[in-house]
GUVOTI-482174 format. One record per residue (C-alpha): residue number from 1; residue in three letters; x, y, z. Coordinates in steps of 0.25 Angstrom, whole numbers, plus 5000, padded with zeros to 4 digits. Layout:
REM residues N
<k->NUM&r->ala&px->X&py->Y&pz->Z>
...
END
This chain:
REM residues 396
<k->1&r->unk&px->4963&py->5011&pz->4916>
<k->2&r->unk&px->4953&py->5005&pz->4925>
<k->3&r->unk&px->4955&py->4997&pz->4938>
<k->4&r->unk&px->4950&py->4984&pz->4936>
<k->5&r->unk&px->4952&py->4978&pz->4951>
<k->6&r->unk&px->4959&py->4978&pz->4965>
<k->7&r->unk&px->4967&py->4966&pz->4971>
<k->8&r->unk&px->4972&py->4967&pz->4985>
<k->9&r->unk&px->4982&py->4956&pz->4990>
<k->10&r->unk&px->4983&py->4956&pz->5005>
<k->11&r->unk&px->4998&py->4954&pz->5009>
<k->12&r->unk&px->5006&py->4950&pz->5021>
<k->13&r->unk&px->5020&py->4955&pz->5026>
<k->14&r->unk&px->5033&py->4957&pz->5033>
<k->15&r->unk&px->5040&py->4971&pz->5034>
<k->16&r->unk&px->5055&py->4971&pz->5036>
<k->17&r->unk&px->5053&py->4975&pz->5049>
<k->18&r->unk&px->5043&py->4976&pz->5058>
<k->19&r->unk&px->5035&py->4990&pz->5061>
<k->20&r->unk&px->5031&py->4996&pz->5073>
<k->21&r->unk&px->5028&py->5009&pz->5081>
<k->22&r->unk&px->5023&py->5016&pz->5094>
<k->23&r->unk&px->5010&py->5009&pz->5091>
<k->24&r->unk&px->5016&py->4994&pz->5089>
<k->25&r->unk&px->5029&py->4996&pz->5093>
<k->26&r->unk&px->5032&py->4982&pz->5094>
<k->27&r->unk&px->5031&py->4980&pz->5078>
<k->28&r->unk&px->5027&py->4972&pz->5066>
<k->29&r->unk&px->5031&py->4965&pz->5054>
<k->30&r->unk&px->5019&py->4959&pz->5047>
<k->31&r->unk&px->5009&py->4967&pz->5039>
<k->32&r->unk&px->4997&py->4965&pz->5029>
<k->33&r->unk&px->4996&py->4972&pz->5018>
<k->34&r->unk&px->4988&py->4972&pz->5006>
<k->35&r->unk&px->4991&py->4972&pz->4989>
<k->36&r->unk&px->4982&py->4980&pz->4981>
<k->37&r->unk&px->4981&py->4981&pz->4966>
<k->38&r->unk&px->4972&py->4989&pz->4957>
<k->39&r->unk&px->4972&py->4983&pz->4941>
<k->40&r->unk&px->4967&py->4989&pz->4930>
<k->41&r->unk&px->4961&py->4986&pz->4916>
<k->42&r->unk&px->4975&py->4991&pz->4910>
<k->43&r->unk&px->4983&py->4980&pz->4917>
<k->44&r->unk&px->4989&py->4991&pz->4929>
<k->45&r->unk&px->4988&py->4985&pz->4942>
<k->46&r->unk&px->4990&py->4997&pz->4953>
<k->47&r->unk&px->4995&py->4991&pz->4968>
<k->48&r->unk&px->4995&py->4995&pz->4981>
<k->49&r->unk&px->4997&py->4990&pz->4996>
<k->50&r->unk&px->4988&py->4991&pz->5007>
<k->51&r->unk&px->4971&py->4995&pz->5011>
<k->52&r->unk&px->4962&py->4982&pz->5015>
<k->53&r->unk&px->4955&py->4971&pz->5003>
<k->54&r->unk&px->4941&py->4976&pz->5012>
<k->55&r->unk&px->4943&py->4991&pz->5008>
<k->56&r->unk&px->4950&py->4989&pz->4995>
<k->57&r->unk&px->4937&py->4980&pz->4990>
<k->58&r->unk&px->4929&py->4989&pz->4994>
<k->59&r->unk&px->4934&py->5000&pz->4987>
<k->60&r->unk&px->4937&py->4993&pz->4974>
<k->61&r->unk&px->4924&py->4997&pz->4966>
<k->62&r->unk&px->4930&py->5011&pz->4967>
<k->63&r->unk&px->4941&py->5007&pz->4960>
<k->64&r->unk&px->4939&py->4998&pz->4950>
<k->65&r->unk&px->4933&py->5003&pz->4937>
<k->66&r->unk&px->4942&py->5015&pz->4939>
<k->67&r->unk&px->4953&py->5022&pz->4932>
<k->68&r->unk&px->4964&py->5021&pz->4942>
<k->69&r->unk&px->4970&py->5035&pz->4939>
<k->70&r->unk&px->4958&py->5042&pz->4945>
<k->71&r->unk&px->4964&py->5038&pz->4957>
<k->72&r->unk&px->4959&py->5048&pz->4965>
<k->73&r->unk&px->4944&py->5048&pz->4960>
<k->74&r->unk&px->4946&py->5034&pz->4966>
<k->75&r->unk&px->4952&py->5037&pz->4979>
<k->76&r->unk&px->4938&py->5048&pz->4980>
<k->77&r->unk&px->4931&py->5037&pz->4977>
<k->78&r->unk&px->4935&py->5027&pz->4989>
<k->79&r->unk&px->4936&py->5039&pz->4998>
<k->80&r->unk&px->4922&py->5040&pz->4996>
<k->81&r->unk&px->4919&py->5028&pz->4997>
<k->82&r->unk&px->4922&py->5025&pz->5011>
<k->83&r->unk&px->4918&py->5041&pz->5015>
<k->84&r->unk&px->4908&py->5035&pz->5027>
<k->85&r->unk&px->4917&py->5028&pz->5033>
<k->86&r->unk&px->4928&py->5037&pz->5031>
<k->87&r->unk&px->4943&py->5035&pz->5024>
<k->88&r->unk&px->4950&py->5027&pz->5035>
<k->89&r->unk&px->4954&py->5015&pz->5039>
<k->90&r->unk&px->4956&py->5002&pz->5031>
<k->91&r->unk&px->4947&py->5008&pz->5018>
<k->92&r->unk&px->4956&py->5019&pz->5017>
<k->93&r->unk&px->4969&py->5008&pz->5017>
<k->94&r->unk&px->4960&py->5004&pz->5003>
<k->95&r->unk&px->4958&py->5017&pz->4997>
<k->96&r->unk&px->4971&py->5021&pz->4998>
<k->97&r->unk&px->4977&py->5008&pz->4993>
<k->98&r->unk&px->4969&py->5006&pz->4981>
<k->99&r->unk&px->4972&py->5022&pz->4979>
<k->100&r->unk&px->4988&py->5019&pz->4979>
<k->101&r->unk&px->4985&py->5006&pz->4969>
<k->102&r->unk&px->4979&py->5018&pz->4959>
<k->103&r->unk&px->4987&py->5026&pz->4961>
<k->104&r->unk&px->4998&py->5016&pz->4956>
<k->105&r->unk&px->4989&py->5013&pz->4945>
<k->106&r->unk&px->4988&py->5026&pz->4941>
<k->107&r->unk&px->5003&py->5029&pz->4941>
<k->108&r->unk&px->5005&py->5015&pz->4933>
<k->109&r->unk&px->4995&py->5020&pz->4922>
<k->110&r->unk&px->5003&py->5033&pz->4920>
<k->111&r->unk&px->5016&py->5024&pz->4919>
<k->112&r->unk&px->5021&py->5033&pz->4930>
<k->113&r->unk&px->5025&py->5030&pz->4945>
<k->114&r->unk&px->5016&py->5036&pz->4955>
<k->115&r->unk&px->5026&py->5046&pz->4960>
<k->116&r->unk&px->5026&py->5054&pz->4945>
<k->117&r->unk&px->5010&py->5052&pz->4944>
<k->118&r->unk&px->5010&py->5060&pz->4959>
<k->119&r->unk&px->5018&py->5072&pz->4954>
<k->120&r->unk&px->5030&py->5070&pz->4960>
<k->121&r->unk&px->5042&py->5076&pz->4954>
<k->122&r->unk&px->5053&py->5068&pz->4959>
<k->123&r->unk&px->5049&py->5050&pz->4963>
<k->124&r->unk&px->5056&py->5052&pz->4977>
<k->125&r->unk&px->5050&py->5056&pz->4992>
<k->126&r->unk&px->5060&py->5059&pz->5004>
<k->127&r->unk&px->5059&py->5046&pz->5013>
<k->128&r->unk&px->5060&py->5045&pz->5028>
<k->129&r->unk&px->5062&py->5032&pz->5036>
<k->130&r->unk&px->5054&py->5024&pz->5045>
<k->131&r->unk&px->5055&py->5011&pz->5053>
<k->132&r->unk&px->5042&py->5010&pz->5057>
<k->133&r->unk&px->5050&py->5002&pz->5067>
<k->134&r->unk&px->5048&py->5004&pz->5083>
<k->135&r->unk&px->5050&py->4990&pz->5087>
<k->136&r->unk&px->5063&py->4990&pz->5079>
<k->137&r->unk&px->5077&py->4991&pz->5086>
<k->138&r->unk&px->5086&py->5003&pz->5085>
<k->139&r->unk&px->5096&py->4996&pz->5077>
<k->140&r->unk&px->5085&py->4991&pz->5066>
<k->141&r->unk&px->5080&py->5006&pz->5067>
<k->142&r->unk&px->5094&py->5009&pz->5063>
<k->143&r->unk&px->5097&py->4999&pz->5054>
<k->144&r->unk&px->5082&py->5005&pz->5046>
<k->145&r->unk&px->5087&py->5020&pz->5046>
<k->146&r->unk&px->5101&py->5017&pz->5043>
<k->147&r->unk&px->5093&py->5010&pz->5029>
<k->148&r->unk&px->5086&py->5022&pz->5027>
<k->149&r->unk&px->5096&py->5032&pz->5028>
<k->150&r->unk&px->5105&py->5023&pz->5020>
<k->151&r->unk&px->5095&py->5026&pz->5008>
<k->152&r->unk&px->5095&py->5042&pz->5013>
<k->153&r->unk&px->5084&py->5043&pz->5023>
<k->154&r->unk&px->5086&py->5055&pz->5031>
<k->155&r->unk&px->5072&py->5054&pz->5038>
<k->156&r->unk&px->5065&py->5044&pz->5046>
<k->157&r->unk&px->5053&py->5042&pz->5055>
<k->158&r->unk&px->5055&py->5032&pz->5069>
<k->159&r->unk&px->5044&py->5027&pz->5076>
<k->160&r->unk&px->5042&py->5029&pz->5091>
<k->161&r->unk&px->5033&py->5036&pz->5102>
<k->162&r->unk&px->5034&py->5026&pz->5112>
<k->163&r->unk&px->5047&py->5032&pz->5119>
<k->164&r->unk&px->5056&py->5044&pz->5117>
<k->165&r->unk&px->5070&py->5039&pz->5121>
<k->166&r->unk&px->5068&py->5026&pz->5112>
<k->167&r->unk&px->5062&py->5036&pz->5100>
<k->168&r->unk&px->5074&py->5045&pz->5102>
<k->169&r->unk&px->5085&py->5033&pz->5102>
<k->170&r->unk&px->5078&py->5028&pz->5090>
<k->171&r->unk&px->5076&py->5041&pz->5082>
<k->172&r->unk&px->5092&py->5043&pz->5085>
<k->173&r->unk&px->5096&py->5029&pz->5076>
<k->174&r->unk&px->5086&py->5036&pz->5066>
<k->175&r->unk&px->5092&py->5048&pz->5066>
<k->176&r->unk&px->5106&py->5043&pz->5065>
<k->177&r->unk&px->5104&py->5034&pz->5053>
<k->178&r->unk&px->5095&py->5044&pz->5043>
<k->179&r->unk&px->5106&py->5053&pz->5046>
<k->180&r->unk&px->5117&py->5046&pz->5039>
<k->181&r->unk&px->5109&py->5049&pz->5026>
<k->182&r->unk&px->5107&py->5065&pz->5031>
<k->183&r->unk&px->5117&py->5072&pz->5018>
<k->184&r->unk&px->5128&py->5078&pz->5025>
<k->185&r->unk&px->5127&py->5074&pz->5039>
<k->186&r->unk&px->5114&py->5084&pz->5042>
<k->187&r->unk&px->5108&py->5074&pz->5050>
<k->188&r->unk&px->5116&py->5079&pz->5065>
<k->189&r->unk&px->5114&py->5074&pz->5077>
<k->190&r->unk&px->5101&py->5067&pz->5081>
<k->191&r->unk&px->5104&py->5073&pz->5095>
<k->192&r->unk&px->5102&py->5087&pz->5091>
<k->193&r->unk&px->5088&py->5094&pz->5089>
<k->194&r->unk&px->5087&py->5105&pz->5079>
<k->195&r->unk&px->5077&py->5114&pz->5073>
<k->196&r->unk&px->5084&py->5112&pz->5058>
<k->197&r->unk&px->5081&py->5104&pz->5048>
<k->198&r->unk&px->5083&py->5088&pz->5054>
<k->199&r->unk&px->5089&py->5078&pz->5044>
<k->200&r->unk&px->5089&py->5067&pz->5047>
<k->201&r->unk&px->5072&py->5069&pz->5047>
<k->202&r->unk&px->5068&py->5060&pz->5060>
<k->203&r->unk&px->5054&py->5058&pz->5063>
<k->204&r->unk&px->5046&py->5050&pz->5075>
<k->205&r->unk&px->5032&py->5041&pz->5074>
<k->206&r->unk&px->5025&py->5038&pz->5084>
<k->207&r->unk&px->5011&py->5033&pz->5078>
<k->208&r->unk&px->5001&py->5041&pz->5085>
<k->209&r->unk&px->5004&py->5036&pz->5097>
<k->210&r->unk&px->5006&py->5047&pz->5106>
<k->211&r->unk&px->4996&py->5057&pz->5109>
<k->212&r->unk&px->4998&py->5073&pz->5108>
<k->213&r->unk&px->5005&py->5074&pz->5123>
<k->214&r->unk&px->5011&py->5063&pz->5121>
<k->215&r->unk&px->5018&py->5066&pz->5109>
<k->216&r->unk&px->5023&py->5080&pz->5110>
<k->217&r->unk&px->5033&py->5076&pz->5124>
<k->218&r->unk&px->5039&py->5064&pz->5117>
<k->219&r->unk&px->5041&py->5071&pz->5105>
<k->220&r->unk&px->5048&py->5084&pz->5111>
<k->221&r->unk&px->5055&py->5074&pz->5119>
<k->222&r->unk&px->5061&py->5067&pz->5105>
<k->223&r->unk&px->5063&py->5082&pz->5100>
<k->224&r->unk&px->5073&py->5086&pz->5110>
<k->225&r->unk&px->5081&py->5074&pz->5105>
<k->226&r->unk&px->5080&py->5071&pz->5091>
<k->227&r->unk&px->5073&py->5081&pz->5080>
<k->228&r->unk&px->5060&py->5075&pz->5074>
<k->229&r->unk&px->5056&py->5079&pz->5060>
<k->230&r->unk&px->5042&py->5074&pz->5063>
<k->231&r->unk&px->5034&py->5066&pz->5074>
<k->232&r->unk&px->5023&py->5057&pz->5067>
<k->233&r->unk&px->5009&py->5054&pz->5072>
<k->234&r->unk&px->5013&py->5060&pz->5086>
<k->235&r->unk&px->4997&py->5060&pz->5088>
<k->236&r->unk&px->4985&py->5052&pz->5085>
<k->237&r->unk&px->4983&py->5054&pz->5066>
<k->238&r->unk&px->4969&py->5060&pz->5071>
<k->239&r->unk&px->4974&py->5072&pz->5081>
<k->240&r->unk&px->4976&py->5083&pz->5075>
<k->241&r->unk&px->4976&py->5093&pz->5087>
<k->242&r->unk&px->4987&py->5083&pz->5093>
<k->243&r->unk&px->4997&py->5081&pz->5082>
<k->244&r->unk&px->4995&py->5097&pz->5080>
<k->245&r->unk&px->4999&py->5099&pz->5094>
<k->246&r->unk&px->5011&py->5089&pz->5092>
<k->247&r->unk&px->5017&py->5098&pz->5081>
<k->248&r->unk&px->5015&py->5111&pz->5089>
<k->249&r->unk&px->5023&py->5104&pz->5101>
<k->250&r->unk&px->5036&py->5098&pz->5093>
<k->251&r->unk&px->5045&py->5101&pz->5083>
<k->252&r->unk&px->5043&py->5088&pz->5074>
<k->253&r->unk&px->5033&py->5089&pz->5064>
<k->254&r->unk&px->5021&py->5080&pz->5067>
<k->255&r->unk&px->5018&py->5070&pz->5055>
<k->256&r->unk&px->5007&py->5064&pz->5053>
<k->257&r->unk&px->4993&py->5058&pz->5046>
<k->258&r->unk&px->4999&py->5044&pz->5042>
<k->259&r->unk&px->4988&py->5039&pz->5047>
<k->260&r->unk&px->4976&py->5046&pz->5042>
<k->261&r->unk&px->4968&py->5041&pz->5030>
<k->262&r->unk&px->4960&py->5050&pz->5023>
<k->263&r->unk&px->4967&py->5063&pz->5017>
<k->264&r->unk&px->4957&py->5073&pz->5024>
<k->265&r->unk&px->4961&py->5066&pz->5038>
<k->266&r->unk&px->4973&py->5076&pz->5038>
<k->267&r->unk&px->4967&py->5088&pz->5036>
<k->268&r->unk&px->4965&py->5091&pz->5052>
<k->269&r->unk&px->4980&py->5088&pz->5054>
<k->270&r->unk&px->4984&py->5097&pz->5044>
<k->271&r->unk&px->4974&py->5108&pz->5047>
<k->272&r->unk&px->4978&py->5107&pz->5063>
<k->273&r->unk&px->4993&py->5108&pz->5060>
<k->274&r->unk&px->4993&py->5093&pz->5065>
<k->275&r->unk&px->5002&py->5088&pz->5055>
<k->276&r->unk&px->5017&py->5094&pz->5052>
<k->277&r->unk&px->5017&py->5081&pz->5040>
<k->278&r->unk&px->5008&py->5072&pz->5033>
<k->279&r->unk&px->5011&py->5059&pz->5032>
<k->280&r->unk&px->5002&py->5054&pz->5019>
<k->281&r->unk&px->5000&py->5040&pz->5018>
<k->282&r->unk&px->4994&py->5027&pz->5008>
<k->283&r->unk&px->4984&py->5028&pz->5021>
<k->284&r->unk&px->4979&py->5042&pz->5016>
<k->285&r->unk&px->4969&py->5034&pz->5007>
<k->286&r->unk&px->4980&py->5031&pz->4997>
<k->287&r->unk&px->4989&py->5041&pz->4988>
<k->288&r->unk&px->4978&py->5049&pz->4983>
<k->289&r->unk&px->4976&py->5053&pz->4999>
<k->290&r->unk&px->4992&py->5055&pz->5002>
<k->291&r->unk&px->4992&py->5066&pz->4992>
<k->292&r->unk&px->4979&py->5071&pz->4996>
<k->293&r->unk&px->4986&py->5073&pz->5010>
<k->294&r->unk&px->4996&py->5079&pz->5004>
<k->295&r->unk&px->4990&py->5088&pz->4997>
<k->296&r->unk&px->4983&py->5092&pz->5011>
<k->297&r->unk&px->4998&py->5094&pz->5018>
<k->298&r->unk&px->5004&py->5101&pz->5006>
<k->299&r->unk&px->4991&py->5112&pz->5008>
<k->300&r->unk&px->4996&py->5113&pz->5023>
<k->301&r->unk&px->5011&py->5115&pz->5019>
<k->302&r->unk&px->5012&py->5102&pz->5026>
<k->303&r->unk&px->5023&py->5091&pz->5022>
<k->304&r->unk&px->5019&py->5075&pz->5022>
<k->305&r->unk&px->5027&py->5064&pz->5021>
<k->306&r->unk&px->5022&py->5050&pz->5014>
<k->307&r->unk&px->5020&py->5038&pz->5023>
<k->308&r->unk&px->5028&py->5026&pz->5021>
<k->309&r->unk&px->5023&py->5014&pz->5011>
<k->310&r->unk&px->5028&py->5000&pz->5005>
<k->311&r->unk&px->5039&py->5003&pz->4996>
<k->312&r->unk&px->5039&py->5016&pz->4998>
<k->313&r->unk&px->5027&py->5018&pz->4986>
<k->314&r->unk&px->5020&py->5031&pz->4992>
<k->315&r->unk&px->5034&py->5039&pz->4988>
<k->316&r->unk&px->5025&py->5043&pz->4974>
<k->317&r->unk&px->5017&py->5051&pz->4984>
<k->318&r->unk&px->5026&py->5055&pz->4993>
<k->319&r->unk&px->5035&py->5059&pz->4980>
<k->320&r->unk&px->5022&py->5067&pz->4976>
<k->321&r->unk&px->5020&py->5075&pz->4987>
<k->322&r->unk&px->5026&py->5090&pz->4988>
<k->323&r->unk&px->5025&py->5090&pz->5002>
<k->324&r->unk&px->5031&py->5079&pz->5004>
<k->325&r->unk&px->5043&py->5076&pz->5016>
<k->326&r->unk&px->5047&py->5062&pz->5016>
<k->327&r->unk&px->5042&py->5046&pz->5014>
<k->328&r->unk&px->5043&py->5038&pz->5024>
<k->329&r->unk&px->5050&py->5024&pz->5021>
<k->330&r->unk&px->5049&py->5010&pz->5030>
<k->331&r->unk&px->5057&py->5002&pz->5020>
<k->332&r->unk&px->5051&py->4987&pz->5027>
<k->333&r->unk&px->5047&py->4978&pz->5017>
<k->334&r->unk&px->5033&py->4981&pz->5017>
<k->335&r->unk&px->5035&py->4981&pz->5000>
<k->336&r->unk&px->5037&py->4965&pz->5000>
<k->337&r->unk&px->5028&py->4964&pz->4988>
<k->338&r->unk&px->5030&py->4976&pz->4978>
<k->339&r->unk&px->5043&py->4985&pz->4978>
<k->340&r->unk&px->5041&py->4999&pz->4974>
<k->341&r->unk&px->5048&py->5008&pz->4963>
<k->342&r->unk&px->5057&py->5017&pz->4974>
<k->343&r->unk&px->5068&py->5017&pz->4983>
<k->344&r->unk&px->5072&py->5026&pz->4994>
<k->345&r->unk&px->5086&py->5035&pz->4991>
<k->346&r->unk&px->5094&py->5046&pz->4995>
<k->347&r->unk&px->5083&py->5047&pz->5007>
<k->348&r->unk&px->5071&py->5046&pz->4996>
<k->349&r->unk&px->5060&py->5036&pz->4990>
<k->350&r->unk&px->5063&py->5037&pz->4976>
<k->351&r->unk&px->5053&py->5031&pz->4967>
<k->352&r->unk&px->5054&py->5024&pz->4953>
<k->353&r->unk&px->5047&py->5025&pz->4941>
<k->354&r->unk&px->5037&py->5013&pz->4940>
<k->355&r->unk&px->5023&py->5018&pz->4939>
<k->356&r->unk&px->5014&py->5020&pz->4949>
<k->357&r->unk&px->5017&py->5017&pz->4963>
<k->358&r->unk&px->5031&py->5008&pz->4957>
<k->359&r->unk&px->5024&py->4994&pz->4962>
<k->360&r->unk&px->5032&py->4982&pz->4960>
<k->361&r->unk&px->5025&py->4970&pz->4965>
<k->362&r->unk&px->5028&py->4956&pz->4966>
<k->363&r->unk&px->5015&py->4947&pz->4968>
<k->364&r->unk&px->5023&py->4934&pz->4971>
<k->365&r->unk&px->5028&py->4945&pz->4983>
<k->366&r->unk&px->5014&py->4947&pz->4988>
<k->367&r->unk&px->5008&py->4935&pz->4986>
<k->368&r->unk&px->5018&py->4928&pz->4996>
<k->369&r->unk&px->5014&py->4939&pz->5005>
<k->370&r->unk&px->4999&py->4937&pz->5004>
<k->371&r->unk&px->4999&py->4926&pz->5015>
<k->372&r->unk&px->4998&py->4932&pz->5028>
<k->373&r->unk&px->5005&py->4927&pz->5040>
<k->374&r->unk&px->4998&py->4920&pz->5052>
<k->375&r->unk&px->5002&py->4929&pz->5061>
<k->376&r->unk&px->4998&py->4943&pz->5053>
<k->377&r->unk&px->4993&py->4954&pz->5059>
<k->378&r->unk&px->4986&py->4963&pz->5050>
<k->379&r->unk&px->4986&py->4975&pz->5058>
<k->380&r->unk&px->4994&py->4987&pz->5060>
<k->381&r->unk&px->5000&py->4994&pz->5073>
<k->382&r->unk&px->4987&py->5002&pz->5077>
<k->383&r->unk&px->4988&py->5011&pz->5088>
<k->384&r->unk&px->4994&py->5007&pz->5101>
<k->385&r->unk&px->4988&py->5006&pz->5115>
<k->386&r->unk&px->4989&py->5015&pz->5124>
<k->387&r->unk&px->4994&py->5026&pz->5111>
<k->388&r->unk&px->4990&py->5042&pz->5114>
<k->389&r->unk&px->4989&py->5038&pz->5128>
<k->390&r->unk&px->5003&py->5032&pz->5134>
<k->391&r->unk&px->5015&py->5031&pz->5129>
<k->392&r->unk&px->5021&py->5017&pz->5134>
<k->393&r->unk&px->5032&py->5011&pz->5129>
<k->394&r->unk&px->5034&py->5000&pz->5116>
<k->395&r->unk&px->5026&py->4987&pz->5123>
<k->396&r->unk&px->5013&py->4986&pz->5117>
END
């Protein structure tokens, strides 16, 4: 089989509510997005979301002419490729989605889903939820956790920073709803810190925007209230000696690397004891980078824990990986064009049997989308002003 061509289709849409976070806390709903699809000489056509049509053309030489199951002589190949002005950035956003789009195509070749191709034994990944939702109110964050746990979510991950007494009212209406699907009650009171083993799993995100000093008060002031399973990205990705000196000081594990885009960029947090969990991610320069990540954690006795995606797709890693906690799931519409062979059950995303990634699109679907509206912003949250430096308050 040989790949014959790449076609991109830049999309526009809506998410069933908006996003927000310590950075942007006032919110979003409108995003870019961009269809890839890789064909080949034997009528397969791999797919894939997201990367830029600049890089993607860029790297197309690379790719076509190739036999899509040396995958990951291809990945070395583009990796390579932009070595001078390193694996970062928007370049990386191509590698890794033409690296998923083989991927897919490798898996559909075999006639098997992505999951069985990885090595996993069983298709499912323990879930955790996440609104991704500061700006929302307290009743819609309910209403989303009350969702989940309906489907047996027992963990979940809240986004805050900004201030303590709101993170805590907020973290009590997560608490409450995941555990009404805790088996037997286990989840107790949110009121009472202990040192056993916490179900429902609660989790906070602040988006790198505190600094170290900043981070270890606020947390130890949440601890004394509510028990947190992990804290994520309570310093800047790149701070090593910071996040390191945030796990000494508290009791939640730190999570991290989300955020980083080549799989050698995490080996100082691992070497500094600055990372308690992994957090792979398509941004890792696709799936051959997540499991190269993992890899690395696995060596450090270190667990990770798969970042979210559209329809839930990277589940086959996270399905994959023996050091693997917990998925997490947004659930918010973002798959409006394709639909992907799982569902989430009894607290799991459970994956089908439709090879490769489990891609059902619908072209009608995406060509509606491909008008952009007037008023689009292309651009994500960045970092706010004033982060690492001052924490004030929700007005930007």
């Amino acid at each position: 089989m040989t790949v014959t061509a790449i076609r991109t289709k830049p999309y526009w849409y809506r998410t069933d509510r908006p996003f927000a976070d310590a950075n942007f806390p006032k919110g979003r709903q409108e995003w870019a997005g961009l269809a890839v699809f890789i064909d080949t000489d034997e009528g397969l056509t791999g797919v894939s979301i997201g990367g830029n049509e600049a890089g993607i053309e860029s790297l197309a030489p690379l790719v076509v002419g190739k036999d899509p199951a040396g995958v990951r002589g291809i990945w070395k190949s583009m990796v390579d490729q932009v070595f001078k002005g390193g694996n970062r950035g928007s370049i990386t956003g191509a590698i890794a989605a033409i690296d998923i789009a083989l991927w897919d195509l490798k898996a559909k070749a075999a006639g098997w889903p992505l999951w069985k191709l990885l090595g996993a034994s069983e298709p499912r990944a323990r879930a955790y939820a996440s609104d991704i939702g500061y700006c929302l109110s307290d009743d819609e964050l309910r209403s989303f956790y009350a969702r989940m746990a309906a489907r047996g979510v027992t963990a979940g991950k809240l986004k805050g920073g900004l201030d303590p007494e709101r993170d805590l009212r907020r973290l009590r209406i997560m608490y409450e709803e995941l555990a009404k699907a805790v088996p037997g009650g286990r989840g107790g009171s949110p009121d009472r810190p202990t040192a056993a083993p916490i179900e429902p799993l609660i989790c906070l995100d602040s988006n790198e925007y505190w600094n170290p000093k900043q981070a270890i008060p606020y947390i130890r002031t949440l601890e004394r209230e509510m028990p947190l399973f992990w804290v994520e990205e309570p310093a800047d990705r790149w701070d090593y000696e910071g996040l390191a000196r945030v796990s000494r000081a508290v009791e939640a594990q730190v999570a991290t690397g989300e955020n980083l885009n080549d799989p050698k960029e995490v080996v100082p947090l691992l070497t500094h004891g600055a990372a308690d969990v992994l957090q792979p991610n398509s941004g890792h320069s696709g799936i051959t980078g997540m499991l190269m990540i993992a890899d690395l954690a696995y060596g450090f006795n270190i667990p990770v824990a798969v970042m979210n995606s559209p329809g839930n797709y990277l589940a086959h890693v996270a399905a994959a990986l023996p050091n693997h906690l917990m998925i997490e799931v947004v659930d918010a519409g973002r798959d409006n064009w394709f639909t992907v062979d799982s569902r989430i059950e009894g607290g799991e995303v459970v994956l089908g049997d439709r090879p490769g990634l489990g891609w059902q699109i619908d072209l009608e679907k995406l060509e509606e989308l491909a008008v952009p509206p007037a008023h689009h912003d292309a651009f994500n949250f960045g970092r706010r002003k004033g982060a690492g430096i001052l924490i004030h308050g929700e007005a930007r």
